[in-house]
C-alpha positions in Angstrom: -37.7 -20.1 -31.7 -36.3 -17.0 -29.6 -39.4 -14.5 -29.1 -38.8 -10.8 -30.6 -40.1 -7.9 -28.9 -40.0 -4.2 -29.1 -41.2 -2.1 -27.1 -40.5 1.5 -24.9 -39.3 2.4 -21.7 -42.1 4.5 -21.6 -45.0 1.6 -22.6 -43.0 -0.8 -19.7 -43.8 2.3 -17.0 -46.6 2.8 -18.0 -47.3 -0.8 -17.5 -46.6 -0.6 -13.8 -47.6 3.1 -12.9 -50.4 1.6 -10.7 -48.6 -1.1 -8.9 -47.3 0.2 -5.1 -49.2 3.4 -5.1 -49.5 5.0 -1.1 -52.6 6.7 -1.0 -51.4 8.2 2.4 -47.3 9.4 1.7 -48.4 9.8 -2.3 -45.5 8.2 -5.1 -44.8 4.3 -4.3 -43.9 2.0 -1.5 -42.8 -1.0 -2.5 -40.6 -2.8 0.2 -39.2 -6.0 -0.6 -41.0 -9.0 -0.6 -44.3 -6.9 0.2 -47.6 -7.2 -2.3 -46.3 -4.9 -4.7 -42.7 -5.7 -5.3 -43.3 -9.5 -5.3 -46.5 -8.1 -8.1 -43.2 -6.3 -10.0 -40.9 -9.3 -9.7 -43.9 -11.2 -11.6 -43.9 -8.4 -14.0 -40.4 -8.8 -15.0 -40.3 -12.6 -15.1 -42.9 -12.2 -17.4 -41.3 -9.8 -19.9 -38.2 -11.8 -19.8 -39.8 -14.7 -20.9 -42.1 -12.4 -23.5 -38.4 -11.7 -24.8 -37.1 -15.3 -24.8 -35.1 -14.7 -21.8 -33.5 -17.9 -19.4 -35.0 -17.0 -15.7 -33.2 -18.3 -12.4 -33.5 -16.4 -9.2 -30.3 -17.5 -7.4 -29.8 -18.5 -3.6 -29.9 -14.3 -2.1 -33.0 -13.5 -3.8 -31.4 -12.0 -6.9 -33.4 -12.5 -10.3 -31.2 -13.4 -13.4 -32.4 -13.2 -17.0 -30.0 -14.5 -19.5 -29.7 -13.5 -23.6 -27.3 -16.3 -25.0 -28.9 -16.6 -28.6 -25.0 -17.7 -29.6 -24.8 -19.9 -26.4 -22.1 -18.8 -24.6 -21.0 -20.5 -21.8 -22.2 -18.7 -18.8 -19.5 -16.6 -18.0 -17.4 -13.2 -18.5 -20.9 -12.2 -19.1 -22.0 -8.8 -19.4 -24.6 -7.6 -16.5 -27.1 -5.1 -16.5 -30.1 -4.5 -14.2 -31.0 -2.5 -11.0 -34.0 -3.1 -8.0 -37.6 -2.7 -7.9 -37.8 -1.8 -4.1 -38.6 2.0 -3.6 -38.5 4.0 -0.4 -41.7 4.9 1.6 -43.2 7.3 -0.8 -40.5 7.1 -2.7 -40.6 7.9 -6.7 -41.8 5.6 -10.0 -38.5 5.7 -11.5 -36.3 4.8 -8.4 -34.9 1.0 -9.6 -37.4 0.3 -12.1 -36.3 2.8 -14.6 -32.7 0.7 -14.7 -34.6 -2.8 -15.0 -37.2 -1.6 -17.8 -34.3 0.1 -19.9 -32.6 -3.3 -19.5 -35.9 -4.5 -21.1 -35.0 -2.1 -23.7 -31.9 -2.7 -24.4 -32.3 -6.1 -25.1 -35.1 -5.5 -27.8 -32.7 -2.7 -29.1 -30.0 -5.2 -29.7 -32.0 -7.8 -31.6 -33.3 -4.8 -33.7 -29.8 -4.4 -34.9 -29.2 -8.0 -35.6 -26.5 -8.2 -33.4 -24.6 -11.2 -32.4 -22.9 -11.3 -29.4 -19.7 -12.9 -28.4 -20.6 -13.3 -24.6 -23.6 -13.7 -22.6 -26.1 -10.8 -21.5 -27.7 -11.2 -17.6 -30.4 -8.4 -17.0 -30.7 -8.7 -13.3 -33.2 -7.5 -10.3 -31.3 -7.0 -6.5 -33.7 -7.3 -3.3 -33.5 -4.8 -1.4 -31.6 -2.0 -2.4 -33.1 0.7 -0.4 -33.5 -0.9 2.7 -36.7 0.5 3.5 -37.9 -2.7 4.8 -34.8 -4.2 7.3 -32.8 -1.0 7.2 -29.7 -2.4 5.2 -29.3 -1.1 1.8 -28.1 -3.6 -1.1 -29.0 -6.0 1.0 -29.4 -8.3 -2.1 -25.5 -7.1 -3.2 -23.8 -7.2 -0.1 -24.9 -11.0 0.1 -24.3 -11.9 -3.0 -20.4 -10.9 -2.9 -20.1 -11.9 0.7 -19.7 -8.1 2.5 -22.4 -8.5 4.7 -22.7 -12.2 7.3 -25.1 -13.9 5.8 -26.2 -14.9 9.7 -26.5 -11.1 10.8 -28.9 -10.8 7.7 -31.2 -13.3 9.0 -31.6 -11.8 11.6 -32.3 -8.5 10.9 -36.0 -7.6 11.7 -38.9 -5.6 10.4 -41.7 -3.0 11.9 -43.7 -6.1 12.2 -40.9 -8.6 13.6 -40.5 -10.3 10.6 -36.7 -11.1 10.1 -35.5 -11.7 7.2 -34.6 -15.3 7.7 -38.5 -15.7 8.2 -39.6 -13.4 4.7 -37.0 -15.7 2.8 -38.3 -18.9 3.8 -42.3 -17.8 3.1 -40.7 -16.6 -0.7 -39.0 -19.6 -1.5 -35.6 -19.3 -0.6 -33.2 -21.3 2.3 -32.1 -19.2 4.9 -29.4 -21.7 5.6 -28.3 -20.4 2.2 -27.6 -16.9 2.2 -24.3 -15.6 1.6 -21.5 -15.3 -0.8 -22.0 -16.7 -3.9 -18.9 -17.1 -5.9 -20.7 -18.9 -8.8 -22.9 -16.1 -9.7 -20.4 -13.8 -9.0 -17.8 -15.4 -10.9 -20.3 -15.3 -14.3 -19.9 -11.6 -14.6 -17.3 -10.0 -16.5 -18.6 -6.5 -16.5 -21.8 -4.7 -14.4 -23.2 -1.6 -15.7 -26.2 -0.5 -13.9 -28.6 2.3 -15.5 -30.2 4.9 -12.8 -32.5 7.7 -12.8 -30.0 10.3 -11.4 -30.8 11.6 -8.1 -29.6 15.4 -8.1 -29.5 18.4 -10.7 -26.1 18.0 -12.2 -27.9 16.7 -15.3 -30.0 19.9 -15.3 -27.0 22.0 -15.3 -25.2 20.8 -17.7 -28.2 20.1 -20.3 -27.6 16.3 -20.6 -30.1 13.5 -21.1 -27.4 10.8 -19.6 -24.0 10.9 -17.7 -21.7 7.6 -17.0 -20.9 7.7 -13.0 -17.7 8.7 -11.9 -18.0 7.7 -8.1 -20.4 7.1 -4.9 -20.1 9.0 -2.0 -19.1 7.4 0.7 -21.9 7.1 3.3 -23.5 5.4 6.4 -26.2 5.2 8.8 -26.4 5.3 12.9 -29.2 4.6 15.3 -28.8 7.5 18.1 -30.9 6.5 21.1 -31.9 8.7 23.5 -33.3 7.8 27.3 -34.9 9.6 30.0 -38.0 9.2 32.1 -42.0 8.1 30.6 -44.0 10.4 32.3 -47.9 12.2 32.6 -48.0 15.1 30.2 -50.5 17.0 32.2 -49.2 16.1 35.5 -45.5 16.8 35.9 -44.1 20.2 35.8 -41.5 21.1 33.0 -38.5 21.3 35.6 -39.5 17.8 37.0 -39.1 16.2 33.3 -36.3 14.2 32.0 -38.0 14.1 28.8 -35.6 12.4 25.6 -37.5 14.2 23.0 -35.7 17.6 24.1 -32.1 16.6 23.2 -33.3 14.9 20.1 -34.5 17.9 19.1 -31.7 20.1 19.5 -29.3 16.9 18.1 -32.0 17.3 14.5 -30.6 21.0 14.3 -26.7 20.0 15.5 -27.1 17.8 12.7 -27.4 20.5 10.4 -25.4 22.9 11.8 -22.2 21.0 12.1 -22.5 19.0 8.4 -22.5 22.7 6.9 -18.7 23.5 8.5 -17.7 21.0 5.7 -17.8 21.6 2.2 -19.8 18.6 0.4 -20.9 17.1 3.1 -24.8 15.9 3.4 -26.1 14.8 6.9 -30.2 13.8 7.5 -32.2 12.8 10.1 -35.3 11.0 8.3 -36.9 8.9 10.7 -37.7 9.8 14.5 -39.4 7.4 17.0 -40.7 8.3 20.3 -41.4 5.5 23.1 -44.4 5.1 24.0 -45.8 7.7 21.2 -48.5 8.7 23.2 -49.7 12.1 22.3 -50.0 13.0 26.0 -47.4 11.3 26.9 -43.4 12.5 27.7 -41.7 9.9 25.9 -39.5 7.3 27.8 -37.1 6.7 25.1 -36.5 8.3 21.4 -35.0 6.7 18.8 -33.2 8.8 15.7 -31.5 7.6 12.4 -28.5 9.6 10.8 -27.7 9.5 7.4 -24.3 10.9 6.8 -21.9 11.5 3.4 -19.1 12.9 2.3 -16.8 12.3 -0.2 -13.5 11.8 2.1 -14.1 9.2 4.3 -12.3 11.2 7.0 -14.6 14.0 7.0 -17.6 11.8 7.5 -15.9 10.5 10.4 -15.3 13.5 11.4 -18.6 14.5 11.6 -20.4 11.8 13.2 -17.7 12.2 16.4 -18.8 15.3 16.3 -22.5 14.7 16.1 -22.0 12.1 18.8 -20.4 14.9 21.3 -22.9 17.3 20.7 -26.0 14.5 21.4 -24.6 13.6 23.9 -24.4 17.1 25.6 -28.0 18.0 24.9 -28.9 14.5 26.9 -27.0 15.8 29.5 -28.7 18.6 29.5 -31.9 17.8 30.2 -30.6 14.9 32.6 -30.8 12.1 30.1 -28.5 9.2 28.2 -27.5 8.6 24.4 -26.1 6.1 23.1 -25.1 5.4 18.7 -24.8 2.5 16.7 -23.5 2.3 13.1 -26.0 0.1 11.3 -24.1 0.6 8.0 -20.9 2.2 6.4 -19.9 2.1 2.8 -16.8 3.6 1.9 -16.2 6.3 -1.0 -16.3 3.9 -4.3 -14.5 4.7 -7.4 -15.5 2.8 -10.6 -13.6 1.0 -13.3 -11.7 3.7 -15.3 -10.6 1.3 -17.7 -14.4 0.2 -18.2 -15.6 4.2 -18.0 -13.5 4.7 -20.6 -14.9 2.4 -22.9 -18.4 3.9 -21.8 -17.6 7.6 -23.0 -16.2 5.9 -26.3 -19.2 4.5 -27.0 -20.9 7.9 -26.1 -18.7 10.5 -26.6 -19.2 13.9 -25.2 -21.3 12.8 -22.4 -20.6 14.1 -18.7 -19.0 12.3 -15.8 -20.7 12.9 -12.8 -20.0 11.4 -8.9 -23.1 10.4 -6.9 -24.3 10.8 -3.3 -27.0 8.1 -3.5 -25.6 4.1 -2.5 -26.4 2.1 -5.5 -26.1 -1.7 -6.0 -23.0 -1.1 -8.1 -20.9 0.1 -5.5 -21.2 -2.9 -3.9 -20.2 -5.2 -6.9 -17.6 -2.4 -7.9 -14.4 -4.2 -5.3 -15.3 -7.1 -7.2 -15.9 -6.8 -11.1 -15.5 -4.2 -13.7 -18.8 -1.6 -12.6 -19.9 1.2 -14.6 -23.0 3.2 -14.1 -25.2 5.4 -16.6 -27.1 8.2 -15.3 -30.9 9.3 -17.0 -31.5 13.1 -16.4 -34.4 13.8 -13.7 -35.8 17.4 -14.3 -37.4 17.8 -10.7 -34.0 17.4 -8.9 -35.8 15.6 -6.7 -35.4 11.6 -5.8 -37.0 9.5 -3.0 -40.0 11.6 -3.8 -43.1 11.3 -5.5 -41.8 14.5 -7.1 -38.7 12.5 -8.9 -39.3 12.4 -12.8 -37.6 11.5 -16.1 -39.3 12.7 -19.5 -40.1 10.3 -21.6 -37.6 11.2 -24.2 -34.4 11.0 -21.4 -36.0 7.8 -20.7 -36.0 6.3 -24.4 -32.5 8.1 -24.9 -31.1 6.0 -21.6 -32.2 2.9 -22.9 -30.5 3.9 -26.1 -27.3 4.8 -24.2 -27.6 1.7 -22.6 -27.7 -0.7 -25.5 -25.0 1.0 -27.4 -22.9 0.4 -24.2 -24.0 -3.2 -24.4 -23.3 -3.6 -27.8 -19.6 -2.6 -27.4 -19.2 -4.7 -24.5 -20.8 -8.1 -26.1 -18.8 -7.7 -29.1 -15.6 -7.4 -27.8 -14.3 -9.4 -25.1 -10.8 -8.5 -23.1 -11.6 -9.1 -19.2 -10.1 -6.0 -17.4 -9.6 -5.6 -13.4 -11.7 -3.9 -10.9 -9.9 -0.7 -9.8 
């Protein structure tokens, strides 16, 4: 007999609030495959099978939960889910608000007896933030092929660990990774709840908005060499010390991302070599985070963040070098499936999104949608970031109503 649950989005939060916490940043880090996001993926297994639920995780690390009370066969199904990774001190709802309204949404549905006419897949991506191998949707870009399943492998953590080696201690084949055209080819449509990530829901007094766009966005290493020297000992015209034109670079950053209207530009994360306190640093290592809506622009402004680093090194008689570690163009959803979102929720707002989500990824290749839940704080990637629990409940509602459309009816439309 199928198992009937009901329950909150709140209770299923609540459930997990202590899981991940950093006594030391404060909110949650929870990088893949650590303690506490292998502790969550337990968690979810477990209230998929509390609901009935058919559990695989499939060859890229990707958790599927199937509802098929009608038994369907698996495909055109619709798709729901979102990560359980967070950032370094990052915030509670950050991922796992999408997978617990999935939760939700599911118990929602049986509540109205409905029957569908096409499989439901609640899913969980690895690695979404790419706090932990510094490749975001890692789990995504797999899945559909984007990213060499061999480069992947490869990639390293803090520790050494690469990624080939955390698969293989988890469970899954390294010699496996990579596109995966049968999982991919199960889903008809993606929709992907989030906690949004900006104000725009504050400003225009809405619990929930369905995603017009993602920002289109990347990451570079720069790198910036000079000479390791004694702190005490050697005079400040005698240094060729890298930490000087990383410096200025931190406030080029800023300075040139403002000439462009929408633009965002961050430097996060800084890394001196050796990290000595009394110690002029031999090397120092700097990762940009830049976005903009146009393509173009963003271009634009990393050529021009490049030039100006690579003055300031020259300054102080010292080398930079970049790298692109990751580019994702702008992404514009299904307008033929964001259409049928609003219908089922009319008068909500439409709202674009600078934050990289695993939707964009899937978006080239299926019908993607995403919902947005209201965060009051404005804040995200902080222990700061915060959904009432009202918005919460009211997402998961939003959610299931979405669902409900899209399992009762079944036309197939065309990414785009």
């Amino acid at each position: 007999m199928t198992a009937s649950v009901t329950t909150t989005v709140t209770s299923l939060m609540s459930a997990i609030a202590d899981v991940g916490t950093d006594p030391t940043r404060g909110g949650y880090s929870r990088s893949v495959y650590s303690t506490p996001e292998l502790d969550l993926r337990d968690w979810f297994l477990s209230e998929a099978a509390a609901r009935g639920l058919d559990t695989e995780t499939d060859r890229n690390g990707v958790i599927w939960a199937w509802w098929n009370p009608e038994g369907h066969p698996l495909e055109d199904a619709v798709v729901t889910g979102s990560h359980l990774d967070s950032v370094p001190g990052g915030g509670a709802f950050d991922g796992p608000l999408g997978v617990a309204s999935a939760l939700v949404a599911v118990d929602l549905l049986r509540a109205r007896d409905l029957r569908p006419g096409r499989p439901l897949a609640l899913t969980v991506f690895p690695e979404e933030e790419g706090s932990r191998f510094g490749r975001a949707c890692l789990g995504s870009l797999l899945l559909t092929g984007a990213m060499d399943p061999a480069v992947a492998a490869s990639l390293t953590d803090d520790d050494g660990t690469t990624f080939a080696e955390l698969c293989a201690a988890n469970g899954l084949d390294p010699a496996h990774l990579g596109r995966d055209d049968e999982a991919l080819g199960r889903i008809g449509h993606f929709v992907e709840l989030h906690v949004e990530q900006g104000r725009g829901l504050i400003d225009l007094d809405s619990p929930v908005a369905v995603a017009s766009s993602i920002i289109g966005h990347g990451r570079w290493r720069l790198t910036f060499t000079g000479q390791g020297n004694h702190a005490g000992t050697t005079l400040l015209a005698d240094r060729r010390d890298p930490m000087i034109p990383a410096a200025r670079t931190v406030l080029d950053v800023r300075r040139i991302a403002h000439v462009y209207r929408g633009a965002r530009a961050t430097v996060g994360r800084i890394v001196p070599t050796p990290g000595g306190t009394n110690v002029i640093a031999s090397r120092v290592d700097l990762w940009l985070d830049v976005r903009h809506p146009d393509d173009a622009v963003t271009a634009r402004i990393v050529a021009e963040i490049t030039e100006a680093a690579s003055m300031a090194a020259a300054r102080e008689g010292c080398e930079s070098t970049i790298v692109q570690e990751s580019l994702s163009a702008s992404v514009g959803f299904d307008a033929g499936l964001r259409e049928r979102l609003l219908g089922e929720l009319p008068g909500v707002p439409v709202l674009a999104t600078g934050a990289g989500h695993d939707a964009g990824v899937l978006a080239s290749h299926v019908p993607t949608a995403m919902l947005f839940v209201r965060n009051p704080s404005g804040v995200s990637h902080s222990p700061a970031e915060h959904v009432e629990d009202r918005d919460a409940e009211r997402g998961a509602e939003a959610l299931a109503d979405v669902l409900a459309g899209l399992l009762t009816t079944a036309p197939h439309t065309t990414a785009g």
